[in-house]
C-alpha positions in Angstrom: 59.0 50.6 -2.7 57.6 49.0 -6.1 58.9 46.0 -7.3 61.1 46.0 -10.4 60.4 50.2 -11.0 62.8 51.5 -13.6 64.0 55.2 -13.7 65.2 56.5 -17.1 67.6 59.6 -16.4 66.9 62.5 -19.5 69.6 64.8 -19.6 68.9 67.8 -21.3 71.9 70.0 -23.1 72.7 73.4 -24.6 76.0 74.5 -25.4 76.9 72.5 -21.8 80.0 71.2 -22.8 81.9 72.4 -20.0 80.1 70.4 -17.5 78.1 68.0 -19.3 80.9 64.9 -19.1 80.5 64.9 -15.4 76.8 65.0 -15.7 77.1 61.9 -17.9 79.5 60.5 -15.2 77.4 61.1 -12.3 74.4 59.4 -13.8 76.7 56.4 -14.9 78.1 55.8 -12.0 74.7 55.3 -9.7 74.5 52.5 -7.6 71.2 51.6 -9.0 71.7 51.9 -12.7 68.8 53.8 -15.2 67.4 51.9 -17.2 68.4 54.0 -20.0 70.6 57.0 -19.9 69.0 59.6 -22.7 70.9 62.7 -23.8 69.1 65.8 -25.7 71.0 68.0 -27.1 69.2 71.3 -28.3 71.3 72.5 -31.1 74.3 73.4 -29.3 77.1 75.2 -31.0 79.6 74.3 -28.5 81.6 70.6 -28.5 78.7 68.9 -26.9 77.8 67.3 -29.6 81.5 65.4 -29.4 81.3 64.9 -26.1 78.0 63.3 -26.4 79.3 60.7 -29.5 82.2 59.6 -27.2 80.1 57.6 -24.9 78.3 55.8 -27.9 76.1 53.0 -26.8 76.1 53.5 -23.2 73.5 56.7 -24.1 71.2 57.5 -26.0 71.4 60.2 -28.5 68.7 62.6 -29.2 70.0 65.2 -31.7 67.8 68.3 -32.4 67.7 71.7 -34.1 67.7 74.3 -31.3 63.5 74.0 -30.5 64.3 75.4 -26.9 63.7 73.3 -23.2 60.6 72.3 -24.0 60.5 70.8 -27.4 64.1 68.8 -25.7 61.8 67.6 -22.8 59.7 66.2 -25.0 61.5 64.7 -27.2 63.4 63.0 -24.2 60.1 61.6 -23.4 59.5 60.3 -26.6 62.1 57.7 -26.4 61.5 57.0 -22.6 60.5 53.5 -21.7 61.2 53.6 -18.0 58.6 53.9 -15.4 59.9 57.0 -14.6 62.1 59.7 -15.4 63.6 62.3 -14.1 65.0 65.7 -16.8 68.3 66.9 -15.4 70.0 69.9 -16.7 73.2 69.0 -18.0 75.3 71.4 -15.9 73.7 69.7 -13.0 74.7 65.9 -11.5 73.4 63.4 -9.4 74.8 61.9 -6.0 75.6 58.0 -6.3 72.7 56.9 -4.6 70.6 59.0 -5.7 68.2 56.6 -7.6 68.8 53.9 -5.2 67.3 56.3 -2.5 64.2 57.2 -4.8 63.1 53.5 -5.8 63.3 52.8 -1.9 60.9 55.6 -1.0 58.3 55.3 -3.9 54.7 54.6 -3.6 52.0 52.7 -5.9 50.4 56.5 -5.6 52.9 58.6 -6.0 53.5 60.7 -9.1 56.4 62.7 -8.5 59.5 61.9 -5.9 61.4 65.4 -5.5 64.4 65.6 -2.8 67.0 68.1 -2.0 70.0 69.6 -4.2 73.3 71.0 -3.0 74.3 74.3 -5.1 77.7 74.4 -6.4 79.9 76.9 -8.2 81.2 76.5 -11.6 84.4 74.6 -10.5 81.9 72.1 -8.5 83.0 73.4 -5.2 79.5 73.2 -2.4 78.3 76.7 -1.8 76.7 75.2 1.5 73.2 76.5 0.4 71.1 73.2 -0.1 67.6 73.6 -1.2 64.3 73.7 -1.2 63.5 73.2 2.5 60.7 70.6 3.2 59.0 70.4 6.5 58.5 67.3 8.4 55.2 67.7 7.9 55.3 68.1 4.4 53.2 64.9 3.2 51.9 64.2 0.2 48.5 65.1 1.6 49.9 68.5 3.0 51.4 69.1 -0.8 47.9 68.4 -2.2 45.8 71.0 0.7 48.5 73.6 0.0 48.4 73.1 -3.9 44.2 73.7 -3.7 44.7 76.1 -1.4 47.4 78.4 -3.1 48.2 76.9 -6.5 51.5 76.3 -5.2 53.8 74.1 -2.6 57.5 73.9 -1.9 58.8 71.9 -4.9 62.5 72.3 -6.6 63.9 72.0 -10.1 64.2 69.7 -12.9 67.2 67.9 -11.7 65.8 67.5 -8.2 62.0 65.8 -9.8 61.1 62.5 -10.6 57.9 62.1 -12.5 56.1 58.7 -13.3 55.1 57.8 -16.7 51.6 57.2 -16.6 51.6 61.1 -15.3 53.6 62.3 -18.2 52.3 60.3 -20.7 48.7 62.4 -19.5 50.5 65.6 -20.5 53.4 65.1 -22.5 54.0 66.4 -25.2 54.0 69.8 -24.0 52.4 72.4 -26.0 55.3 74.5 -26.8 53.5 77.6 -27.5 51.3 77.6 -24.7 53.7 76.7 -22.0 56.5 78.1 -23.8 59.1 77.7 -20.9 60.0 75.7 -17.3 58.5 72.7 -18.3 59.9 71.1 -14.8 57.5 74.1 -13.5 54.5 73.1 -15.2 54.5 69.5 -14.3 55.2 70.5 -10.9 52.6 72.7 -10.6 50.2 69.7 -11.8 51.4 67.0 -9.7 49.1 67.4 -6.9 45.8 66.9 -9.4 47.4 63.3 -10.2 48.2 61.5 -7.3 50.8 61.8 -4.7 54.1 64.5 -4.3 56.7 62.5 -1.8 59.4 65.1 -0.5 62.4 63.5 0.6 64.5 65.0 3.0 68.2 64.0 1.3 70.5 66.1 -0.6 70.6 63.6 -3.8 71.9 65.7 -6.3 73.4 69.2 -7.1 72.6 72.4 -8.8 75.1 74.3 -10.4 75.3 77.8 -10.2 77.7 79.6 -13.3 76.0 82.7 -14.1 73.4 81.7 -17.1 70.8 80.6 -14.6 66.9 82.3 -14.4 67.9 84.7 -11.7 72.0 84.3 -11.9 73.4 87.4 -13.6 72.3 90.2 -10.8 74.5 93.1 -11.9 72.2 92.7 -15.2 69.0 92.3 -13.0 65.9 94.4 -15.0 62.3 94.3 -14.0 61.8 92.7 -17.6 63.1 89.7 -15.6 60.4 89.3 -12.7 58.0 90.5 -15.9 58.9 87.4 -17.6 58.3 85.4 -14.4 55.2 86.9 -13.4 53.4 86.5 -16.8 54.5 82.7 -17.3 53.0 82.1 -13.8 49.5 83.0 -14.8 49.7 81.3 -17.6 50.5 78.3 -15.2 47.5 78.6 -12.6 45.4 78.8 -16.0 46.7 75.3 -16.8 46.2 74.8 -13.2 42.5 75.7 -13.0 41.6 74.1 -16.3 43.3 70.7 -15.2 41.4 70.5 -12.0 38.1 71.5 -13.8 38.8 68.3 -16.3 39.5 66.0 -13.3 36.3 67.3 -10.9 38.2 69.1 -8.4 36.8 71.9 -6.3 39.8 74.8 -5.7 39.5 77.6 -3.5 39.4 80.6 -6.0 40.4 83.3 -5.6 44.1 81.5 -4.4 46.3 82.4 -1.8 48.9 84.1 -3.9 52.6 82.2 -2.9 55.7 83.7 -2.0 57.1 84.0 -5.4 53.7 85.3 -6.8 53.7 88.2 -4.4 57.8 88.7 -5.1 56.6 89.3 -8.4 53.9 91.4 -8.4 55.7 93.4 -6.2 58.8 93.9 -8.4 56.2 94.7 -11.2 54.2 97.1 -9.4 57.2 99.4 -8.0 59.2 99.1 -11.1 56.6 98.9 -14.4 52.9 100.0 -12.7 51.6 100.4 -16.0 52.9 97.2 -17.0 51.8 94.8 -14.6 49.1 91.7 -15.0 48.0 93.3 -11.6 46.7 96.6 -12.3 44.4 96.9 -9.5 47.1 96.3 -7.3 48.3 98.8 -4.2 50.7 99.7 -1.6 47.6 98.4 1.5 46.6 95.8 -0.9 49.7 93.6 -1.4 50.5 94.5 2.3 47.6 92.9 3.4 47.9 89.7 1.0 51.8 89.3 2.0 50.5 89.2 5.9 47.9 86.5 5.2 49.9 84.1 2.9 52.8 84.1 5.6 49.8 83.7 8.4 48.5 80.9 5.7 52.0 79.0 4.4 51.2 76.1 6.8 54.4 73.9 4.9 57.1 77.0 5.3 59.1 76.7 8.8 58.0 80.1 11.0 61.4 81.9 10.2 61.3 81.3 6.6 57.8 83.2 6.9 58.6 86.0 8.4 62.1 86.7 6.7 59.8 86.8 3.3 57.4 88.7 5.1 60.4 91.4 6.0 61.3 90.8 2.2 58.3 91.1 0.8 57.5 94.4 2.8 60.5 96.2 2.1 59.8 95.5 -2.1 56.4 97.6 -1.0 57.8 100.2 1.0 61.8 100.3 0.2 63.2 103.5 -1.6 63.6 102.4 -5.3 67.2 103.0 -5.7 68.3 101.0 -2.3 65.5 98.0 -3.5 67.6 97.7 -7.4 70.9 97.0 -5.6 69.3 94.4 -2.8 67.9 92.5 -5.8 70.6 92.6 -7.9 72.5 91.3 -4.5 69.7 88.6 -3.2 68.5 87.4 -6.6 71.7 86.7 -8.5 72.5 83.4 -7.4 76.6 84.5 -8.5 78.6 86.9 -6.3 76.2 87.1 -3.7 77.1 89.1 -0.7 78.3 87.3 2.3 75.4 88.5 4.4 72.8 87.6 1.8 73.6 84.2 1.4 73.8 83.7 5.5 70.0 84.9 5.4 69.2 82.4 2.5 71.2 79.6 4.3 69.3 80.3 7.5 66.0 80.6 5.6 66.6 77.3 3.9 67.9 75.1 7.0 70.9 74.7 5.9 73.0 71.8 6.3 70.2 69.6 8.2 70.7 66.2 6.1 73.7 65.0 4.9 74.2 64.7 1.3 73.6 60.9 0.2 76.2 58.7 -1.8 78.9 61.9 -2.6 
């Protein structure tokens, strides 16, 4: 623990007003109070605005013209004091204790403190699909080897991330045009080069699930989707690379391509071959990469390995027309099939830490 650290909580909005109140609320009622409760609304057109005036000096109120999540990060930032913040989607909310747990387990070191979320549907009832898994053995020293190794580690989103400030003030603001999207994403991806990731092992939080998220709408899944994805994360192991080549650190190029890299490339090289970042990929090729990333995931549990193993091998080899309705099932997080979400609940270890300070 550090003496007298201060989180700020940055809570991001557009057109949230359905949910944002009891974002407000869960962030209000911690049992370690933020230093300063910041709200950024990003032009919404819904009552937000409203709801955000209601609370008056208990938040602060960032205004703006709809710029998009990154311009709202950092103009969150801009008016952060704290010693550390944490950006939480405004349809998302934090458990009690949530800070309280956080200052307890941070280090002089650390950079970034991320822990578990619950998911929950749009009325707030638990799905009983917390995530991301993180090992035992996932220490900041086993974030930093996998991070050089693949570009990558087991991290989760926004809500679920605290960052220090002497980290974001080295790359904050975010240049909007270069990383034009997932901000959470690229400061996660750059943790490791700054100091230390701690994973906590406690649900602390929950992500809710209402159909407008990344991968959320699966009857309306298109490869343009996994497109999008694939072409932001090259531009994030550019950042990557040039980041460590600033800060004198050796990688190991080529990388071990993750998980979600090879989901990708897969998607992109069944569905748009001639569209793909990856045109030298083939059918042997990715085969043989997906067998030696799950031989090489030394922070994923064994099952977890081979059931992305099983996945990513049936996106190489699956008939096209059976593959479009297994995505549409496995990758939108609403109306899942029953069987699809036992795999992901089995994958991700489900229920083994109680949530903290519901």
């Amino acid at each position: 623990m550090v003496a007298k650290m201060e989180i700020d909580v940055v809570i991001i909005n557009f057109n949230y007003g359905s949910y944002l109140s009891e974002c407000i609320e869960s962030v209000l009622g911690q049992s370690v109070a933020p230093k300063t409760i910041i709200v950024v609304d990003d032009g919404s057109t819904d009552n937000s605005v409203s709801i955000i005036e209601s609370y008056g000096v208990r938040i602060t109120a960032v205004l703006q013209e709809n710029l998009g999540h990154v311009a709202a990060v950092n103009a969150g930032f801009a008016v952060s004091t704290a010693d550390a913040c944490i950006f939480l989607d405004a349809d998302d909310l934090l458990y009690r204790d949530c800070l309280k747990v956080v200052l307890a387990a941070w280090r002089p070191n650390d950079v970034k403190v991320q822990f578990r979320l619950d998911t929950i549907d749009r009325e707030g009832r638990n799905e009983e699909m917390p995530f991301p898994y993180f090992g035992a053995g996932l220490s900041p020293e086993a974030v930093r080897a996998e991070s050089l190794d693949s570009a990558w580690y087991p991290w989760t989103v926004s809500s679920g991330s605290v960052f220090c400030r002497r980290f974001l003030t080295d790359l904050l603001p975010i240049d909007r045009t270069r990383v034009y999207r997932s901000p959470d994403g690229y400061l996660s991806k750059l943790s490791p080069l700054f100091g230390d990731v701690r994973s906590l092992p406690q649900i602390l939080g929950a992500y809710r699930v209402h159909g407008s998220n990344a991968w959320a709408r699966g009857k309306e899944w298109s490869i343009e989707t996994a497109l999008r994805w694939l072409n932001f994360e090259i531009v994030l192991q550019e950042e990557f690379e040039k980041t460590a080549r600033m800060k004198g650190i050796v990688l190991k190029i080529p990388f071990r391509p993750s998980f979600q890299q090879l989901e990708y490339r897969l998607l992109a090289f069944r569905f748009a071959r001639g569209r793909t970042p990856f045109p030298g990929d083939t059918h042997f090729g990715l085969a043989k990469e997906c067998l030696l990333s799950s031989v090489r995931a030394r922070n994923s549990r064994l099952r977890t390995r081979m059931l992305w193993l099983v996945w990513l091998l049936l996106l190489n080899v699956g008939p096209k027309y059976l593959l479009v309705k297994i995505v549409q099932h496995a990758r939108g997080q609403t109306g899942r099939a029953g069987v699809v979400r036992r795999v992901l609940s089995f994958a991700r270890g489900q229920a083994e830490q109680k949530s903290a300070g519901i």
